[in-house]
C-alpha positions as CSV (number, residue, x, y, z in Angstrom):
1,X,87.6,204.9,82.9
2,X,90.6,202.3,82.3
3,X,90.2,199.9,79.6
4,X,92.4,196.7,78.4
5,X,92.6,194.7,75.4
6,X,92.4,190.9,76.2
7,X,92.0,187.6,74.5
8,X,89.8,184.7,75.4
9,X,91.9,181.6,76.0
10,X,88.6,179.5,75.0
11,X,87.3,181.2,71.7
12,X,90.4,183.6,70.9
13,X,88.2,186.8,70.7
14,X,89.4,190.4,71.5
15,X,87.8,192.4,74.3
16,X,88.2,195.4,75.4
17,X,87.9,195.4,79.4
18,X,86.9,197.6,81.4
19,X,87.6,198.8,85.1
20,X,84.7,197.4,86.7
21,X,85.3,194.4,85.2
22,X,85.5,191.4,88.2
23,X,88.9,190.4,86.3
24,X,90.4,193.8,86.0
25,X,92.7,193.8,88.7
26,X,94.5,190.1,87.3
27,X,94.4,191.0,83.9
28,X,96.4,194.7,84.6
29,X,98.8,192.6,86.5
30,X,100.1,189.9,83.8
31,X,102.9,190.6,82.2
32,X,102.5,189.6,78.8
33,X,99.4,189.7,76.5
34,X,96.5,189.5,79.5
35,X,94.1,186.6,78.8
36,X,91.3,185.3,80.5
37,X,87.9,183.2,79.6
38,X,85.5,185.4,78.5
39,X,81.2,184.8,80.0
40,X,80.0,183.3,76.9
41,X,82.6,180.8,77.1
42,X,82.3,180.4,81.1
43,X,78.6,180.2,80.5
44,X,79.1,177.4,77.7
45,X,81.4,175.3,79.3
46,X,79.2,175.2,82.5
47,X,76.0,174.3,80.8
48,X,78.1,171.2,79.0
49,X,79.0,169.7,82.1
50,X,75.6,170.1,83.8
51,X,74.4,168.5,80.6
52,X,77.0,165.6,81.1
53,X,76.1,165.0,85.0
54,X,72.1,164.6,84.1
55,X,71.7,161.2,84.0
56,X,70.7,159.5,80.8
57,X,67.0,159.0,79.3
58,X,65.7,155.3,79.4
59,X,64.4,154.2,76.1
């Protein structure tokens, strides 16, 4: 099985990807150093801006 090196663009981790990855295909593509957002920073970033939509507790 194929495998890539690639950085987060959010956190600036290594991971090695794999084939069956849903991002394989773009990342084998790019020409220089292939970077994408890893799930824990996908995950993250979503849960902030549900967090921002919920509207505010009265007090």
């Amino acid at each position: 099985m194929k495998s890539l090196s690639a950085r987060c663009l959010l956190c600036g981790k290594n991971y090695d990807v794999e084939e069956d990855h849903k991002d394989f295909q773009k990342l084998s593509k790019q020409e220089k150093a292939p970077t994408f957002i890893c799930d824990y920073c996908s995950n993250k970033v979503r849960h902030e801006s549900d967090d921002k939509r919920k509207e505010k507790k009265p007090m």
